[in-house]
C-alpha positions in Angstrom: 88.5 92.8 139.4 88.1 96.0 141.5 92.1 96.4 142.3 93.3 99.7 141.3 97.1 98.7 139.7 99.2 100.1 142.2 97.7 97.3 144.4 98.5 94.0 142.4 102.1 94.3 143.1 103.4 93.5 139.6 106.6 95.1 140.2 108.9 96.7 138.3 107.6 97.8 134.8 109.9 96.2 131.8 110.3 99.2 129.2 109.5 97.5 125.8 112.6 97.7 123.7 110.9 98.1 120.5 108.1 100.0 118.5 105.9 97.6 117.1 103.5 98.9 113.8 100.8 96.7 112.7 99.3 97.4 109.4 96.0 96.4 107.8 96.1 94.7 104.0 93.1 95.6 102.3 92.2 94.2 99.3 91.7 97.1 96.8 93.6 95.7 93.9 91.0 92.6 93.9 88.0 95.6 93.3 89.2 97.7 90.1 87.3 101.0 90.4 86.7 100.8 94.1 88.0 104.3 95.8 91.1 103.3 98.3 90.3 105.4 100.9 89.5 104.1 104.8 86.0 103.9 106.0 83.9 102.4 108.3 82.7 99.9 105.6 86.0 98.5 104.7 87.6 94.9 106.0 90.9 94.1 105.6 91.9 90.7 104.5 95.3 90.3 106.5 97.6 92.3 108.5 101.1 92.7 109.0 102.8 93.5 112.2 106.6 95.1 112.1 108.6 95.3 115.3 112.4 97.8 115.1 113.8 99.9 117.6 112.2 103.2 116.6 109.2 104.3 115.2 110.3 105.5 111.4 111.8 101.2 111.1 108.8 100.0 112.4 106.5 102.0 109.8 108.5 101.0 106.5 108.8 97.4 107.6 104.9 97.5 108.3 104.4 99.4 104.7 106.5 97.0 103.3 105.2 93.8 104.3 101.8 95.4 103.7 103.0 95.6 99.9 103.2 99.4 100.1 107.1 99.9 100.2 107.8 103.9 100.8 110.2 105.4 97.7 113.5 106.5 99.0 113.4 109.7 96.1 111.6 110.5 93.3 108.5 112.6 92.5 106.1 113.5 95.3 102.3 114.3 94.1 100.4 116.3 96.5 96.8 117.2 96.5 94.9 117.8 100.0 91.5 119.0 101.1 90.9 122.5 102.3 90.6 121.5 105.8 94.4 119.8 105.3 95.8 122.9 103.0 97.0 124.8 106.7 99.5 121.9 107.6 100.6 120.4 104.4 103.8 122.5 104.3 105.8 120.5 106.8 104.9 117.3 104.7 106.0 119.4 101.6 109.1 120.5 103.2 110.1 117.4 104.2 109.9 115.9 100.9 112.0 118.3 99.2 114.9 118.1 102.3 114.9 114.7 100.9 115.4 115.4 97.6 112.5 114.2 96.3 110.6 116.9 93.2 107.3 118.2 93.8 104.1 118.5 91.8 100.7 119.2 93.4 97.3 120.6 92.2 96.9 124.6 91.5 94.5 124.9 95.0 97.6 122.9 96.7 100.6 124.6 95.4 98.8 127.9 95.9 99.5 127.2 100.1 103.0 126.1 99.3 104.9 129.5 98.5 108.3 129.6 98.4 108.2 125.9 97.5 109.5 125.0 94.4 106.1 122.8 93.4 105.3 121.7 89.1 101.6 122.1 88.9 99.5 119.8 87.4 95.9 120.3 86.6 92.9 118.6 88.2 91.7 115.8 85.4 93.7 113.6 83.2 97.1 115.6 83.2 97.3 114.3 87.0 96.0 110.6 86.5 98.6 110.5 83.0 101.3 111.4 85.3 100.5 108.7 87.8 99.6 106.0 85.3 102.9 106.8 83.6 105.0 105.9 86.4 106.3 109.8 87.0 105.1 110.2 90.2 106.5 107.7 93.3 104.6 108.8 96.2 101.0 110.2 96.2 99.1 112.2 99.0 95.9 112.7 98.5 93.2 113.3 101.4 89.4 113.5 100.6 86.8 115.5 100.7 83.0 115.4 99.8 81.5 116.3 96.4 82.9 116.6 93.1 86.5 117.0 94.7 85.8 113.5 96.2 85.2 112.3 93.0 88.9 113.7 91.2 90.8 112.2 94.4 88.7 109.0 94.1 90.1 108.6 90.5 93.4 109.6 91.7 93.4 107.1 94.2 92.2 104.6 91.5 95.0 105.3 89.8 97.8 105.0 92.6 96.3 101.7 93.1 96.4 100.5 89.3 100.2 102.0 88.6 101.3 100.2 92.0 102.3 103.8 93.8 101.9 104.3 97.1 99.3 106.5 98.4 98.5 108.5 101.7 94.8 109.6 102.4 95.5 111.4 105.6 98.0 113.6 107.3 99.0 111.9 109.9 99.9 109.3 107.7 101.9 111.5 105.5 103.9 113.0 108.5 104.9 109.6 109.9 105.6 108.4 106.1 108.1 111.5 105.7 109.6 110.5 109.1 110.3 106.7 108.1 111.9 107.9 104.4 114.2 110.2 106.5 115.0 107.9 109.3 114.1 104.3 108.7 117.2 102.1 109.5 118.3 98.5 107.4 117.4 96.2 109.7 118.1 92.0 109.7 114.8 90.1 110.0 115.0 88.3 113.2 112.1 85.6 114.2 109.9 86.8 117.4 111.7 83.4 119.2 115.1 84.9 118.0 114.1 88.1 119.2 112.4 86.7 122.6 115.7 84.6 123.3 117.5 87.8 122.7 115.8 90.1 125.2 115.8 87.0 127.8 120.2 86.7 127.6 120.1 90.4 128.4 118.0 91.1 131.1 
């Protein structure tokens, strides 16, 4: 309308009292050998939106609801483009402050020193491993070429043996975050939660 926002007079800003997380449900499972990884092609056939207090709540609600709950412990698998090898270590480190075990392929582990990684090799030691319910958590990011092609079957099989997978970072980081801090929450209605926030303002 022209009116810089200063000049509507709107008062007072209300500080949200929650972190809402809205997650898209894609329909993978429906396309056996389709690769799970974003791109500009891809439509989702839902999405699910989580409200909590904090960031890390919001997330696992959203994965959750999405179908993609986030292990508590277990195995970690961890193979990452070379563009992604630099900054993997936080990720890794997280994991393994939460207990969970790590195994990783030889070009991943290799940036991981001092890490206490099992490596697998590239092929069907890694997709065995996944298809045999040993590994909880996969994080895989992609890359072009042949690699592309091993992390599109790794994907594949993530998707097939029901295990959650990460294809980028950021992702990774934030799903380390919620498995560290993710509080139980009761479900509350958005009405509940709207009559709520009206009593105490």
């Amino acid at each position: 309308a022209g009116a810089r926002l200063h000049e509507l007079d709107l008062g007072e800003e209300r500080r949200p009292t929650h972190v809402s997380v809205k997650a898209a449900v894609l329909p993978f499972a429906r396309f056996p050998g389709s690769d799970p990884v974003l791109g500009p092609e891809m439509r989702s056939t839902g999405e699910v939106m989580a409200s909590a207090a904090d960031l890390p709540t919001a997330f696992a609600k959203a994965e959750r609801a999405a179908g993609r709950p986030l292990p508590a412990a277990g195995t970690a698998f961890l193979s990452v483009r070379d563009a992604d090898k630099g900054a993997i270590r936080p990720v890794a480190e997280g994991l393994v402050t939460l207990g969970f075990r790590l195994v990783a392929t030889a070009g991943t582990a290799a940036v991981l020193d001092g890490i206490d990684v099992a490596i697998l090799a590239k092929g069907e030691a890694v997709l065995d491993a996944i298809r045999a319910g040993r590994c909880d958590l996969v994080v895989n990011t992609p890359q072009g070429s042949g690699a592309r092609r091993d992390g599109a079957l790794i994907r594949q099989a993530a998707l097939a043996a029901r295990v959650p997978c990460i294809t980028t970072l950021s992702g990774a980081r934030l799903a380390v975050d919620a498995i560290a801090h993710a509080r139980e929450e009761i479900a509350h209605s958005l009405q509940e939660r709207i009559e709520r926030e009206t009593r105490a303002a």
